[in-house]
C-alpha positions as CSV (number, residue, x, y, z in Angstrom):
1,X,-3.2,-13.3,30.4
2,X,-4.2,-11.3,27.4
3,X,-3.9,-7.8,26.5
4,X,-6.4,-5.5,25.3
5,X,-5.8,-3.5,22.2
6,X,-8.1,-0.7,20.6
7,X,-6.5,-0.2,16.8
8,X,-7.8,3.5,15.9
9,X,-8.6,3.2,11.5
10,X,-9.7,0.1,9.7
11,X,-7.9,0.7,6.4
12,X,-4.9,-1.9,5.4
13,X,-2.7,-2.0,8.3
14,X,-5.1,-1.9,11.0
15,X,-6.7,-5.0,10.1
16,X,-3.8,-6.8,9.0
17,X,-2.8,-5.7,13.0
18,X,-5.7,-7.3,13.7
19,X,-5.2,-10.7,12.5
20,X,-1.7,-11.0,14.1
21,X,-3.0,-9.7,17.4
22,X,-6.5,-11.6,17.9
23,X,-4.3,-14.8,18.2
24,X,-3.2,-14.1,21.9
25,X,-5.2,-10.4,22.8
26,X,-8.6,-9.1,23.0
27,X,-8.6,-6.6,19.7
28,X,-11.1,-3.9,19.0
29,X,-10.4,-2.1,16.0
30,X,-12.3,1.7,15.6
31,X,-13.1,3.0,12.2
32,X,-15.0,6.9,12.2
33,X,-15.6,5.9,8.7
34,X,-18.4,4.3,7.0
35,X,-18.2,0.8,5.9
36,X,-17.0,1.6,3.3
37,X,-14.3,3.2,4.4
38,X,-10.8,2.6,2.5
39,X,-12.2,0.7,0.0
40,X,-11.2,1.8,-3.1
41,X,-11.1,-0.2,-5.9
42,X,-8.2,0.6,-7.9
43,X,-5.4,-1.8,-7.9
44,X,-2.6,-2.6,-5.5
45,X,0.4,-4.9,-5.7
46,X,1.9,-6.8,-3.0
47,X,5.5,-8.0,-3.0
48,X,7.2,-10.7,-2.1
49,X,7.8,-9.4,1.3
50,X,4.3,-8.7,1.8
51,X,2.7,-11.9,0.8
52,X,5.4,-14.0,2.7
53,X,3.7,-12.6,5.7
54,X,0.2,-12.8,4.4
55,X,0.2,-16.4,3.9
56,X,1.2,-16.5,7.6
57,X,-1.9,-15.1,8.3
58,X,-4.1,-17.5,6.0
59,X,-4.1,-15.1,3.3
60,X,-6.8,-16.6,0.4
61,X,-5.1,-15.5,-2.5
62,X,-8.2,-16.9,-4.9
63,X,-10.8,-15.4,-2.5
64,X,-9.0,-11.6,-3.1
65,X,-8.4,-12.7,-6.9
66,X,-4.9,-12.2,-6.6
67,X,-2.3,-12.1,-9.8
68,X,1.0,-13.3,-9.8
69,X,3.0,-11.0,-11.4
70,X,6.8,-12.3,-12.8
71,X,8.7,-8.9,-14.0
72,X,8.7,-6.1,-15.7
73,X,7.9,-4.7,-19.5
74,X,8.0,-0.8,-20.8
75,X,6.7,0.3,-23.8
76,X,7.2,3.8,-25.3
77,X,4.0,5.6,-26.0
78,X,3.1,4.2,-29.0
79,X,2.7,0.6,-27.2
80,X,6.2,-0.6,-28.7
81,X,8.3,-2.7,-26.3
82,X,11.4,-1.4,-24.7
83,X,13.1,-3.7,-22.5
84,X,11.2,-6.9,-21.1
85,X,12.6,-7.6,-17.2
86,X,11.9,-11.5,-15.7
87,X,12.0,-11.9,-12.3
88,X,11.0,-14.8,-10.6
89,X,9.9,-13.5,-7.3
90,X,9.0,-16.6,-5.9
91,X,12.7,-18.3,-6.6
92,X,14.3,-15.7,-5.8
93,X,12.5,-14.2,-3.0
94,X,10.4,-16.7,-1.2
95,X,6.7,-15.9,-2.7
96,X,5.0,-14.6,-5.6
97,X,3.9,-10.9,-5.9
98,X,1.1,-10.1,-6.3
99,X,-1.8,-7.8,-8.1
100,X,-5.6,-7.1,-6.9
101,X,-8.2,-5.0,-6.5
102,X,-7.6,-2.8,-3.3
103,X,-10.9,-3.3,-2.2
104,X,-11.0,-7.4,-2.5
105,X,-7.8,-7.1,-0.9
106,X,-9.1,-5.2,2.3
107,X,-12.4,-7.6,2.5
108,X,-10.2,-10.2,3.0
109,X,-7.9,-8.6,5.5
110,X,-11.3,-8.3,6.8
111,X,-12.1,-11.5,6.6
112,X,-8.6,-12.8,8.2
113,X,-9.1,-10.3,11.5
114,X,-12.6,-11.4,12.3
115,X,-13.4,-14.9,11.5
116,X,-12.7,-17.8,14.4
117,X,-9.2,-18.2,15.1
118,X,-7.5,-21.6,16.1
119,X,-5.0,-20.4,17.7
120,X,-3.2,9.5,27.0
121,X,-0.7,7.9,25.1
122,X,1.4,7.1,28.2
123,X,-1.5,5.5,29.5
124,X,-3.4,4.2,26.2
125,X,-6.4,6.4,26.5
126,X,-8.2,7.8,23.8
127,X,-10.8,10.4,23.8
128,X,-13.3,10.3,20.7
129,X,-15.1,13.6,18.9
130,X,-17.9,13.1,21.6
131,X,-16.0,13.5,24.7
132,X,-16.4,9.3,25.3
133,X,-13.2,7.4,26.0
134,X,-12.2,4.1,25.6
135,X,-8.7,2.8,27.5
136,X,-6.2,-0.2,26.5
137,X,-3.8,-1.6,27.4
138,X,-2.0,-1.0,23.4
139,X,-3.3,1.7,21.2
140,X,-2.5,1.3,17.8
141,X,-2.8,4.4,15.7
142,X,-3.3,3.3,11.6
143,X,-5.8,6.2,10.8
144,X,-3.9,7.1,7.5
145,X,-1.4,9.6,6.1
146,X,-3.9,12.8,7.5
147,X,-3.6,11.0,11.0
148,X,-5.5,13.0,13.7
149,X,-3.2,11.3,16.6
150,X,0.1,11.8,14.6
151,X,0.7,14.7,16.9
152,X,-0.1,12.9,20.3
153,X,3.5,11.2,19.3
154,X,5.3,13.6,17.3
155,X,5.3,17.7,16.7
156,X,2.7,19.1,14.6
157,X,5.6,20.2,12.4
158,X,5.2,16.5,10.9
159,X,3.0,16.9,8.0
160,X,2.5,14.4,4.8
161,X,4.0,16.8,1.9
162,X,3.2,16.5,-2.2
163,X,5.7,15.6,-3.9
164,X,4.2,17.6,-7.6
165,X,2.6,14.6,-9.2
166,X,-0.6,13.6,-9.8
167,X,-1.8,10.3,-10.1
168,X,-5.2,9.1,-12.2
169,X,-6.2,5.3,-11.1
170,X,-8.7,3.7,-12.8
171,X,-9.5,-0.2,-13.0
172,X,-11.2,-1.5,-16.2
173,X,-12.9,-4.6,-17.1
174,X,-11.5,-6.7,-20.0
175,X,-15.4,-7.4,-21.1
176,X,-15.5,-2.9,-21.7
177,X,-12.7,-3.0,-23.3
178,X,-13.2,-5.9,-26.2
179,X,-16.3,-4.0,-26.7
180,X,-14.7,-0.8,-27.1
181,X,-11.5,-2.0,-29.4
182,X,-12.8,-5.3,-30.0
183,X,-9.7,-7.7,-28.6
184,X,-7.5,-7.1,-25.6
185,X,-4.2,-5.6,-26.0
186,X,-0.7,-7.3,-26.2
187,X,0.2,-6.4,-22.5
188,X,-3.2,-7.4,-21.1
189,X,-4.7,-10.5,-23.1
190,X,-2.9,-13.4,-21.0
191,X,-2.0,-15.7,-23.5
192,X,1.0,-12.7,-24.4
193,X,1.0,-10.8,-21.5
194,X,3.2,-13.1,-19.2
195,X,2.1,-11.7,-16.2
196,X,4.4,-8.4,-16.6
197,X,3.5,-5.2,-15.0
198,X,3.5,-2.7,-17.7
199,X,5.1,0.9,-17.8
200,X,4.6,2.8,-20.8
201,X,6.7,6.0,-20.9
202,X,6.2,9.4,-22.5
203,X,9.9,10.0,-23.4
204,X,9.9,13.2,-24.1
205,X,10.7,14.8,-20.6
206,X,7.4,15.5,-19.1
207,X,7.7,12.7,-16.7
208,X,4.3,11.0,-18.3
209,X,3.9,7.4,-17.5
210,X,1.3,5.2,-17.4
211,X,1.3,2.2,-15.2
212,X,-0.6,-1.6,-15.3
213,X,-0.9,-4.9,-14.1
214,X,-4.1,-7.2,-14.0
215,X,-7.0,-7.7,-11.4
216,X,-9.2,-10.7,-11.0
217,X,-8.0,-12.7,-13.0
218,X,-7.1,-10.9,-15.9
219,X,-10.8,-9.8,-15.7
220,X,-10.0,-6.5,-15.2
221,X,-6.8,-3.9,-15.1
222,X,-5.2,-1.4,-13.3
223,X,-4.3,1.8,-14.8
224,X,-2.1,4.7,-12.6
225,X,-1.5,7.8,-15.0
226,X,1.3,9.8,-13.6
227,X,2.1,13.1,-14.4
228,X,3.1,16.6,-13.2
229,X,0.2,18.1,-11.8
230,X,-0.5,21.6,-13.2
231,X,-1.6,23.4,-10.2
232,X,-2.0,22.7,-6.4
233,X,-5.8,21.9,-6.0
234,X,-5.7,22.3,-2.5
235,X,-7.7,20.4,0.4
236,X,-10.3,18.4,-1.9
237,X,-7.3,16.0,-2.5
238,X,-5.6,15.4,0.2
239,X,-7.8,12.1,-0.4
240,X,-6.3,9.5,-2.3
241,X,-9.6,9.1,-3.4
242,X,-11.0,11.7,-4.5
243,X,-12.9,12.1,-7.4
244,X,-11.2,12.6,-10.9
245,X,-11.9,14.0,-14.1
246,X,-12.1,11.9,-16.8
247,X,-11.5,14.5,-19.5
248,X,-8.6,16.0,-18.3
249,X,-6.9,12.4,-17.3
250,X,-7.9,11.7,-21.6
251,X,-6.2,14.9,-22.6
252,X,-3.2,14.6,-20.7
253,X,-2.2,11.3,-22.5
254,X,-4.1,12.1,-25.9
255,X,-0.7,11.6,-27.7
256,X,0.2,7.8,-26.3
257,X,-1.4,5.0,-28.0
258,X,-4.8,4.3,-29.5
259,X,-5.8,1.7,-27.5
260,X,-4.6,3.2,-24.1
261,X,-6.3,6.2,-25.3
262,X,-9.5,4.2,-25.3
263,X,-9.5,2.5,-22.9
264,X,-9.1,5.8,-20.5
265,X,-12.0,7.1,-22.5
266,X,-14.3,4.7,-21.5
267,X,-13.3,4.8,-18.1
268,X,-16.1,5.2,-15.7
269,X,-14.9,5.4,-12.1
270,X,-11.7,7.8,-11.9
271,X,-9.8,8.5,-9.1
272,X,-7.0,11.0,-8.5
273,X,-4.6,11.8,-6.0
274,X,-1.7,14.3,-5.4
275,X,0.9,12.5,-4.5
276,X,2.5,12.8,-1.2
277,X,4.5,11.4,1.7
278,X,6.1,12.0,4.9
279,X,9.2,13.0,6.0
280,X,11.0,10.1,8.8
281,X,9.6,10.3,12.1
282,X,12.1,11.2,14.9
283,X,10.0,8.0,17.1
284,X,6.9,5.8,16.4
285,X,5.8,5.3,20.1
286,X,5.4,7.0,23.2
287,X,4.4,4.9,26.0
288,X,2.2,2.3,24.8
289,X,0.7,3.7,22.3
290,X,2.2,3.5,18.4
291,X,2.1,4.6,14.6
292,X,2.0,2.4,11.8
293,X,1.3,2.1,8.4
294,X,0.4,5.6,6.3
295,X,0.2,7.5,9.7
296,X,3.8,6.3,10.3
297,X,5.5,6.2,7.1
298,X,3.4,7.6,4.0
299,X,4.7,7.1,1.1
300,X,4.0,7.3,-2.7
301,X,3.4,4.4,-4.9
302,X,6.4,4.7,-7.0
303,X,7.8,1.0,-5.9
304,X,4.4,-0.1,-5.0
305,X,5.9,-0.5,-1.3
306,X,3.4,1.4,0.9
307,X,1.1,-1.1,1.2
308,X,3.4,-3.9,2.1
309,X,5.3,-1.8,4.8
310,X,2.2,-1.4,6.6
311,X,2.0,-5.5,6.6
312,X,5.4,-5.5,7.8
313,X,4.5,-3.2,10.3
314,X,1.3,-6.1,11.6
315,X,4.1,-8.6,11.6
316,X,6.1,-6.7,14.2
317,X,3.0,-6.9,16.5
318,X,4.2,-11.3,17.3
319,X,6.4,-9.2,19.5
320,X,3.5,-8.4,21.7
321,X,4.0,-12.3,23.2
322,X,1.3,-14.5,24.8
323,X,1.4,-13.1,28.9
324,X,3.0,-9.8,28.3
325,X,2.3,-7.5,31.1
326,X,1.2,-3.6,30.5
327,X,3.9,-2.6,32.4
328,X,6.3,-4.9,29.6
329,X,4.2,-2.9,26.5
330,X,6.1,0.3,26.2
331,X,9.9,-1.7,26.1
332,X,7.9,-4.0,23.4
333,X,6.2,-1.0,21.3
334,X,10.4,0.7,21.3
335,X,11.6,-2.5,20.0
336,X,9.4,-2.4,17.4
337,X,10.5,1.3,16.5
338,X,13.9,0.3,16.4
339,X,13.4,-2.7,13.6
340,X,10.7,-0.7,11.5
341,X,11.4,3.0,11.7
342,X,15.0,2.6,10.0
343,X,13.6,0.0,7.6
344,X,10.8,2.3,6.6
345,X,13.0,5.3,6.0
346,X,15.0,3.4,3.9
347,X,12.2,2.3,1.4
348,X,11.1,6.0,1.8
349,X,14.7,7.7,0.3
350,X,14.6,4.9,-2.5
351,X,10.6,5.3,-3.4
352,X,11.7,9.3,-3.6
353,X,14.8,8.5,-5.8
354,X,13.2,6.5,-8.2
355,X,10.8,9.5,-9.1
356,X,13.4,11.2,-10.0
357,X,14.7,7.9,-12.3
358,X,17.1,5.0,-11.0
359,X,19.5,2.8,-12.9
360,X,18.2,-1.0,-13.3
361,X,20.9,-1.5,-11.2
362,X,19.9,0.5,-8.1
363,X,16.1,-0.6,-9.4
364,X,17.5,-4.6,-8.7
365,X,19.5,-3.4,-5.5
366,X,15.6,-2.1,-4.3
367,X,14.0,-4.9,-5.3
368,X,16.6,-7.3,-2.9
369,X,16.0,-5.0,-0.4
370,X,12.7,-4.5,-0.2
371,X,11.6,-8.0,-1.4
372,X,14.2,-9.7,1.2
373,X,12.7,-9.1,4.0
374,X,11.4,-12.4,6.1
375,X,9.7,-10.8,9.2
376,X,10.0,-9.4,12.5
377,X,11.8,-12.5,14.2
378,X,14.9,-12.8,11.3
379,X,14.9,-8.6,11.6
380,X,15.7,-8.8,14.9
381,X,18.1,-11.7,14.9
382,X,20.3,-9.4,12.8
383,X,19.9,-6.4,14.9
384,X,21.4,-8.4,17.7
């Protein structure tokens, strides 16, 4: 006997839901977006922990033009090297991490939760904005950090909060940007950039950083441009993205290097977001319905770990075993809040600590932590 499940947003964690779910229950996933909903095309980066699962799933890395990336280099803001940092995720960890474009990353969760597989909140009601309902026996609830369900689980009180940053994200092709300077630079050309993720660093206090790593590959790059944002702008970003202004993302970083200089210049899709995240939830379920992903657990991209806690959170859905009964749901849906609400308020304290700057040590000490993790069925084993 199969469950039916209605997964409420179609960004990253709701489909990668999906996939792990279709193989035993009836899924239908709900999006009040258009298709093109939470597709941006900026870069994301999925760690070791994230594509362990994936590749349980059938993740295509070529088909999302995934690249491996094998540590760590900073620069200061004149584009000399600081410290170059190895690390062989794969050896150490179990599987690569990974780089790609956000949006080639969600069309092939897309791909993964709808091709042919071989293999109230008490009550899992949900009404939509024109009075029609739709009732399962699951309701999953990934509709993003400005969840409109959150508080069908939790108080109101439990808001997504900004944290004073802003972030600029822009990816660039490498074919622009040879036009523009006339060769790629040192960090991105891949004959010397040995798959690093690059951090160049203002060093002079204001907290101005500017991060990348390379898309399809190497064809183009991701670029996050972090700095303290110089006035709240209110509701128009509560959007990670929302539109950005080219000119004031050029100014802010008109002192770092030439070539980073123009390569932001020529920049013609910018995004920005004020960065926020969410304060632990006191309890992820109630009855058998449940939060994941942003709507659970927002956080900002500081480790890169958002993303890949919302697969995590997919994985925990094998617990929802082949002939489950609804009356067996809600014990299932508090397991799961027990092995991924701790976890996730963990990576949470550490993404907030590094903003404020972390040793390499404690950096390491994350990166074991976070990178580590082997899924649902070894979490639980240690919980018991």
């Amino acid at each position: 006997m199969s469950l039916q499940l209605a997964i409420i947003g179609s960004g990253l964690a709701g489909l990668a839901a999906a996939r792990i779910l279709r193989e035993h229950h009836e899924v239908t996933v709900y999006e009040r977006g258009g298709p093109d909903a939470a597709t941006g095309g900026q870069g994301i980066c999925l760690f070791s922990n994230g594509i362990k699962i994936l590749q349980t799933m059938g993740f295509d890395r070529d088909r999302a033009g995934a690249v491996p990336c094998h540590g760590y280099r900073t620069f200061d803001k004149d584009g000399k090297l600081v410290k170059d940092f190895p690390v062989d995720f794969k050896g150490k960890y179990g599987a690569d991490t990974m780089a790609m474009k956000r949006s080639d990353f969600r069309d092939e969760l897309l791909r993964l939760a709808t091709a042919p597989s071989e293999s109230w909140p008490d009550e899992g009601l949900v009404v939509f904005k024109d009075s029609s309902t739709i009732q399962a026996d699951v309701v999953i609830v990934a509709d993003g950090v400005h969840s409109r369900l959150r508080h069908r689980i939790v108080d109101s009180s439990y808001q997504p909060k900004k944290n004073g940053m802003t972030c600029y994200r822009v990816a660039i092709s490498a074919e622009a940007v040879k036009a523009a300077l006339g060769y790629l630079p040192e960090s991105w050309d891949p004959r010397t950039a040995d798959s690093r993720i690059s951090t160049l660093m203002a060093g002079d206090g204001s907290r101005r950083t500017v991060t990348a790593y390379p898309l399809r590959n190497y064809d183009y790059m991701s670029f996050s441009c972090l700095f303290p944002g110089r006035q709240d702008r209110g509701n128009v970003l509560e959007s990670w993205y929302a539109d950005g202004d080219r000119q004031e993302m050029v100014d802010t970083f008109n002192d770092f290097s030439y070539p980073l200089r123009k390569i932001l210049d020529i920049a013609t899709e910018v995004k920005v977001w004020e960065l926020q995240d969410l304060d632990p939830l006191p309890r992820w379920n109630k009855g058998r319905t449940i939060l994941i992903g942003d709507a659970a657990h927002a956080m900002t991209p500081m480790q890169g770990q958002g993303s890949n806690m919302a697969v995590e959170d997919a994985d925990s859905f094998r617990l929802l075993r082949p002939g489950l009964t609804r009356e067996e749901v809600e014990g299932v849906l508090k397991q799961v809040d027990s092995i991924r609400r701790p976890r996730t308020a963990r990576v949470l304290g550490d993404t907030r600590a590094m903003a404020k700057g972390i040793s390499m040590d404690e950096m390491i000490a994350n990166l074991d932590f976070n990178c580590g993790y082997n899924g649902v069925f070894e979490a639980l084993k240690r919980m018991e």
